[in-house]
C-alpha positions, 0 to 999 in steps of 0.5 A: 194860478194857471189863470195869472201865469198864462199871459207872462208866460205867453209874453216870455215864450214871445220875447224871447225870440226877439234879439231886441227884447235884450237877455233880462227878458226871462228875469223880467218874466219870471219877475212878473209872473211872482208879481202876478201871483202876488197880486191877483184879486178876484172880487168879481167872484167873492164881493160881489157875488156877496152883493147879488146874493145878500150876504153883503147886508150881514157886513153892513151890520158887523162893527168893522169897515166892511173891506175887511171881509174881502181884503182877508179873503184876498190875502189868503187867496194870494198866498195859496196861489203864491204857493202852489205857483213856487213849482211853476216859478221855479221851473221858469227860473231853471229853463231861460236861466235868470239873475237876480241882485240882491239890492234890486230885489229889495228895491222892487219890494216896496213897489210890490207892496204898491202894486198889491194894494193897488191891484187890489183896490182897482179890482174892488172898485170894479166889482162894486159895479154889481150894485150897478149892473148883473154883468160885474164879470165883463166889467172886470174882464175889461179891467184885466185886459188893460192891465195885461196889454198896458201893464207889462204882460203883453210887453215889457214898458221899454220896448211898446212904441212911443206915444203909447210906452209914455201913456203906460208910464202915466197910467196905473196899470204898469205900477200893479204888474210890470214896474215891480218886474223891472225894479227886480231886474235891476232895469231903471235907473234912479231917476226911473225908479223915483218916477215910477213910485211916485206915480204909483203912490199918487194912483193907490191914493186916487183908487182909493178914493175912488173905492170909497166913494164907490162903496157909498154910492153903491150902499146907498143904493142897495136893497136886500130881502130876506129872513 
């Protein structure tokens, strides 16, 4: 939990001492710190350690699609941290003073949904490097700096330079972290918002794909032995 909030934390401690960064900084934090929580996924160190120690084969024989094993261990995961995260989120929330509307809040929920799922997705893709390679871990590693220096952790989508705040946009590293945030704190405009779903139900489609042809190459591939 201390893991997902280090990196927003570092970004709120930052921004706030930016006059240009604007007073919805802290809500924007505090926003992608619940986003973060929310969305965290460790595959590198659940599903694939199943790959280099042959529990993956016991899936393979199982009458259901193999993702349901990793995607229950994700889901329970995100709730204990979402949980033992609330006494963090709430002493943010008293220190820098936020605000959030109601509206803007259900706004951002589906998108949380979005990125959840496209986090999640991404991180799997990832980690299916393991029937690939034993350094699964600086694969993922790489994954997560992305989506911290591109997603709204190191700084918010609006204040990053142009070309680079338009590659962050396109990219789907701003959908699993900062959209969410900004949606929350009321931040984008219709246009905006309609912009940012579009692109983050266009990339949960391609990660998908991408999983899926992942997994059959990488089951192609493997081979296990034992009793």
């Amino acid at each position: 939990m201390i893991g997902q909030a280090v990196a927003p934390l570092l970004g709120l401690f930052v921004w706030l001492h930016v006059p240009s960064a604007g007073a919805q900084v802290g809500s924007y934090y505090l926003a992608v710190i619940c986003v973060a929580l929310v969305t965290a996924s460790f595959e590198n160190h659940t599903f694939a350690q199943a790959i280099y120690s042959g529990d993956v084969a016991a899936a393979l024989l199982r009458p259901q699609p193999p993702v349901i094993g990793p995607l229950g261990e994700n889901l329970a995961i995100r709730l204990w941290m979402l949980v033992l995260g609330l006494p963090l989120i709430t002493l943010v929330g008293l220190t820098v003073g936020v605000h959030f509307a109601p509206l803007a809040l259900l706004a951002a929920l589906p998108a949380l949904a979005l990125a959840a799922v496209l986090r999640f997705l991404f991180v799997w893709t990832l980690a299916m490097a393991a029937f690939w390679t034993e350094r699964v871990h600086a694969v993922v590693a790489f994954g997560g700096a992305l989506i911290f220096l591109l997603g709204g952790s190191a700084a918010p989508n609006a204040l990053l330079p142009d070309p680079l705040r338009t590659i962050a946009q396109l990219l789907p590293f701003r959908s699993m972290l900062g959209f969410p945030a900004e949606l929350a704190t009321g931040a984008l405009t219709p246009a905006d918002a309609a912009a940012g779903y579009a692109i983050s139900v266009l990339w949960t489609a391609a990660l998908g794909c991408c999983a899926v042809g992942a997994w059959r190459l990488g089951v192609r591939r493997y081979t296990t032995v034992g009793a």
